[in-house]
Structures are given as C-alpha cells and as structure tokens.
Backbone as CSV, one residue per row, in Angstrom:
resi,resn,N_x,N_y,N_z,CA_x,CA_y,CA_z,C_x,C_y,C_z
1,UNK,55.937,150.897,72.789,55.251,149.767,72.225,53.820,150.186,71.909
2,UNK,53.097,150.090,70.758,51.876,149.573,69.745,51.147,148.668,70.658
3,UNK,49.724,149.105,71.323,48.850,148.213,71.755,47.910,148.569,70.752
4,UNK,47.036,146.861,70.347,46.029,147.415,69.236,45.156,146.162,69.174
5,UNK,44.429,145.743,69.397,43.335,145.136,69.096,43.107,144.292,67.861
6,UNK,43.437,143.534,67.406,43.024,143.187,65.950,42.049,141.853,65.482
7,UNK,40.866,142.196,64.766,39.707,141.403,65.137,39.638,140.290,63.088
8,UNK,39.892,139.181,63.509,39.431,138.973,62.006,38.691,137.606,62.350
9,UNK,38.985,136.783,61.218,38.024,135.003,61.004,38.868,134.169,61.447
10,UNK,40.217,134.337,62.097,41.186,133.573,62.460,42.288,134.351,63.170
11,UNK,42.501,133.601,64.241,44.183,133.745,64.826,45.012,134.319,63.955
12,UNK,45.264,133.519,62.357,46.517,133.510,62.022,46.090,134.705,61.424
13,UNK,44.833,135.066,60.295,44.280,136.537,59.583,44.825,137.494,60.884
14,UNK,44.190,137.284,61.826,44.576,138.675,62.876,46.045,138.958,63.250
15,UNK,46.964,137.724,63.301,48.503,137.700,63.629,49.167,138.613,61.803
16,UNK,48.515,138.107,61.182,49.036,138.718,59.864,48.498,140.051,59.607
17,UNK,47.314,140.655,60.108,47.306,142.485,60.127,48.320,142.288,60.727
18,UNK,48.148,142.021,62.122,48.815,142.635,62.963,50.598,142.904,62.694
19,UNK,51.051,142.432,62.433,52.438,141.830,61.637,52.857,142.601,60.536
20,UNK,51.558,142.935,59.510,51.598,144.040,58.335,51.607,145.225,59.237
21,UNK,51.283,145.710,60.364,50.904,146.860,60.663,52.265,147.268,61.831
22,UNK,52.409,146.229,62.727,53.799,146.458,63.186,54.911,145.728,63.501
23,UNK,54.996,144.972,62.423,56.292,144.267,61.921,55.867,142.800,62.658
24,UNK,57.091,141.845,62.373,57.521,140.472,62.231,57.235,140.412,64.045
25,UNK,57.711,141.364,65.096,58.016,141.421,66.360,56.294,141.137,66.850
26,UNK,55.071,141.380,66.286,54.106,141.323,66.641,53.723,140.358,68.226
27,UNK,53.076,140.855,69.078,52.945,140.018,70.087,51.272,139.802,70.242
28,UNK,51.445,138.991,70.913,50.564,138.340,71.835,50.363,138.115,73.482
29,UNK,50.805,139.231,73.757,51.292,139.604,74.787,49.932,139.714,75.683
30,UNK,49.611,138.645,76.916,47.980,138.679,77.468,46.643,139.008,76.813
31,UNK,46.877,138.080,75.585,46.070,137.684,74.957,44.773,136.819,75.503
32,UNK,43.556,136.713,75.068,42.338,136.302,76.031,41.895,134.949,74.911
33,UNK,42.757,134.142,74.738,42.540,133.027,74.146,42.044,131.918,74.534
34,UNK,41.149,132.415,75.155,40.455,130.957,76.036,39.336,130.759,75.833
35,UNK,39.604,129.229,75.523,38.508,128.361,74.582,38.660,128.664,72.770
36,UNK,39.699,129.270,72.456,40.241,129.513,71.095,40.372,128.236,70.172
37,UNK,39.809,128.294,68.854,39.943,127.024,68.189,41.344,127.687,66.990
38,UNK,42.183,126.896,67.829,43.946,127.279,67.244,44.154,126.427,66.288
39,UNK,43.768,125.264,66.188,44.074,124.208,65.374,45.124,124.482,64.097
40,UNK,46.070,124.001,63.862,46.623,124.160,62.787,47.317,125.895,62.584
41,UNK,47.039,126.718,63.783,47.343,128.017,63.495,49.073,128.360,63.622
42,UNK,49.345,129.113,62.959,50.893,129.439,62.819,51.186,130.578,63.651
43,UNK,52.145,130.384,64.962,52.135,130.750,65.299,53.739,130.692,66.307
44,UNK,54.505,130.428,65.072,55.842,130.306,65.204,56.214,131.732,65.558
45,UNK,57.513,131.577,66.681,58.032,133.138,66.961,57.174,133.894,68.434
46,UNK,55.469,133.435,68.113,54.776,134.383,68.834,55.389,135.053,70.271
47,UNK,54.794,135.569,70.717,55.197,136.027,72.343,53.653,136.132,72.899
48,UNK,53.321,134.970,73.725,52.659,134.948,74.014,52.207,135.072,75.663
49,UNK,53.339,135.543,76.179,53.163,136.034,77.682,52.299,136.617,78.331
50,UNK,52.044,135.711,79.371,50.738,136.174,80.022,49.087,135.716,79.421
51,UNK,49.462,135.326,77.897,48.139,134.782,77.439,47.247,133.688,78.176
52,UNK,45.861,133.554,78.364,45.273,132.740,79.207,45.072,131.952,77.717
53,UNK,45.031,130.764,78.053,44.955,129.374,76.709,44.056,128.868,77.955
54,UNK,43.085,129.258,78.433,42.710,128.005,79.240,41.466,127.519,77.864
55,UNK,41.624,126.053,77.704,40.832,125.390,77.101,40.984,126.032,75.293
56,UNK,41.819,126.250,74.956,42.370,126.540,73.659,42.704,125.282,73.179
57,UNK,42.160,125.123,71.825,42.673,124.003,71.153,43.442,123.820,70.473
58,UNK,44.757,123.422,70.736,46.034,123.864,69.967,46.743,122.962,69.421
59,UNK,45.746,121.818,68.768,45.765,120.351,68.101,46.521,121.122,66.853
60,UNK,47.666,120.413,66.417,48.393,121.038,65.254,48.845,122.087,65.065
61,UNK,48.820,122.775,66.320,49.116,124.672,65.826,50.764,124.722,66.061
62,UNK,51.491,125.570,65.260,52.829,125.222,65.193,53.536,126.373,66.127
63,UNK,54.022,126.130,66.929,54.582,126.439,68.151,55.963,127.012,68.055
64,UNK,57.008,126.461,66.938,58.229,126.725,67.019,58.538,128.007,67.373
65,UNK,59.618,128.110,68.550,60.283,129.793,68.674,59.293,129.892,69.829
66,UNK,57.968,130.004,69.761,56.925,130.315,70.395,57.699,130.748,71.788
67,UNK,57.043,131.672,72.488,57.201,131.631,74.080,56.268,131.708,74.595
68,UNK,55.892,130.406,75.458,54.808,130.327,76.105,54.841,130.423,77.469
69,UNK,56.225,131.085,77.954,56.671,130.887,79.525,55.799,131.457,80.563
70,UNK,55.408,132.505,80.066,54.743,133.256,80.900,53.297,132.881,80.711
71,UNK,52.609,132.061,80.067,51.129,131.817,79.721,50.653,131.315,80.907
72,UNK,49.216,131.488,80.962,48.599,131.046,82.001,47.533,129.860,81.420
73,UNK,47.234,128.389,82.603,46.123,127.804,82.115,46.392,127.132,80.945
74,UNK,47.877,127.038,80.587,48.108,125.809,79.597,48.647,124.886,80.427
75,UNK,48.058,123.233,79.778,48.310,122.075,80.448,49.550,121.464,79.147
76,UNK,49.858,120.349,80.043,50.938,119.584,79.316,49.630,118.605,77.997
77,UNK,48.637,118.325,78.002,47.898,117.328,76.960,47.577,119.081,75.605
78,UNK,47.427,119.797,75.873,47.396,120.802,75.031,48.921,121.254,74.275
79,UNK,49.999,121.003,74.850,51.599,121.501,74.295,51.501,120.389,73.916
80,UNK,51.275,118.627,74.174,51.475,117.470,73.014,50.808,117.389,71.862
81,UNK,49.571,118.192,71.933,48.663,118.441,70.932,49.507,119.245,69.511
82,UNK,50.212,120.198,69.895,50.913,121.126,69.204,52.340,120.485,68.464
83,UNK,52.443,121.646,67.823,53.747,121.175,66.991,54.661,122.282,67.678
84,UNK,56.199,121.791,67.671,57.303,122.979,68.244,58.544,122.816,67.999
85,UNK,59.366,123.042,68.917,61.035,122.938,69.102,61.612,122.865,70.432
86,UNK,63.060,122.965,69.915,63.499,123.027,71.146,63.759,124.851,71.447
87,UNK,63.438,125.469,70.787,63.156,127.120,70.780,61.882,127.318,71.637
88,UNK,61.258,126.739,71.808,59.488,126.755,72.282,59.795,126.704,73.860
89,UNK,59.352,127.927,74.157,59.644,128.039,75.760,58.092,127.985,76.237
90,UNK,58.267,126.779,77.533,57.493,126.814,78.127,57.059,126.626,79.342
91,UNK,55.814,127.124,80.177,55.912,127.510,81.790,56.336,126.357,82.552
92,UNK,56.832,126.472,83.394,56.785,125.659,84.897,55.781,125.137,84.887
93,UNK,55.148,123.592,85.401,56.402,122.309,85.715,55.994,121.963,83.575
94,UNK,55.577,122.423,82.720,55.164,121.743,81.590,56.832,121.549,80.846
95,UNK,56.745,120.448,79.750,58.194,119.469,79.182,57.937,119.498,77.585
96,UNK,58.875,119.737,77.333,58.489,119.718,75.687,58.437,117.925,75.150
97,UNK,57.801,117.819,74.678,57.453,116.578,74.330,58.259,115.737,73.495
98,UNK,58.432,114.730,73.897,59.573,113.734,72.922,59.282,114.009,71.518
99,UNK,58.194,114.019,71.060,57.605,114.126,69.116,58.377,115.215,69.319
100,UNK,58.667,116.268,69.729,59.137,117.428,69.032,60.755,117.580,68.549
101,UNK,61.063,118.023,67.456,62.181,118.161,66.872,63.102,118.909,67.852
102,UNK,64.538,118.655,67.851,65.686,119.168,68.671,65.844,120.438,68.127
C-alpha cells in the first residue's frame, strides 16, 4: 500500500489527486480531520478508518458506501448532519438515521 500526503483547497480536490494517482480504492485511512469544514464533500466509498472527525462539519457531506466504523470522535448529531445509506458503516453505539435511504 501507497502512503502519501495530499494537500489542496478542499477534501474533495485532495480525494480526487489522490484517486488520479492511486485509483478509485483511495483511502482515508487515520486521517486528521478534526475541525474539517466537510460540508457538502463527496465522499462516497471513502475508508475512513481510524480518522479523528472530532468536530468536523459534515452538514451535507455524502456518506454513501462510506466506512466510518473504525473512526474516532464522531457523534450521532454529526452522521444526521450527513447524507448516506444503508452501505455507510458506522462505529459503535452510533444508528444510521431514519432520513437515510435503504
């Protein structure tokens, strides 16, 4: 596995090098996203294990596929904030939210 750093003006600009550079599988794997303004960011598929979201704002950011199982420092008022599925894995004790599609 490709560890690499990728710095741009947005989440989604940096998920998209990153993605051009080593494919669709791109992770987010203990990512330092805390206090991140996610809003609206796409971020369907991600693997985001181990990422700290503490205080990430993830009002509209689209979640589907997402795995958030392993994240640290996400609350349940931040996953209602978001958009997802029933693909959207997420940690102990947090519930995917009634708004979200089956």
């Amino acid at each position: 596995m490709k560890l690499k750093s990728y710095f741009s003006t947005s989440v989604e600009a940096a998920m998209d090098l990153a993605r051009k550079e080593l494919g669709e599988d791109a992770l987010l794997v203990n990512a330092r996203l805390s206090g991140a303004m996610l809003m609206a960011a796409k971020l369907t598929g991600a693997n985001l294990q181990g990422a700290d979201l503490t205080g990430a704002d993830l009002r509209g950011a689209d979640l589907r596929g997402a795995d958030l199982a392993g994240s640290i420092f996400l609350t349940q008022s931040q996953v209602d904030a978001a958009r997802g599925d029933a693909g959207t894995r997420l940690p102990l004790p947090l519930s995917i939210p009634a708004h979200w599609p089956d």
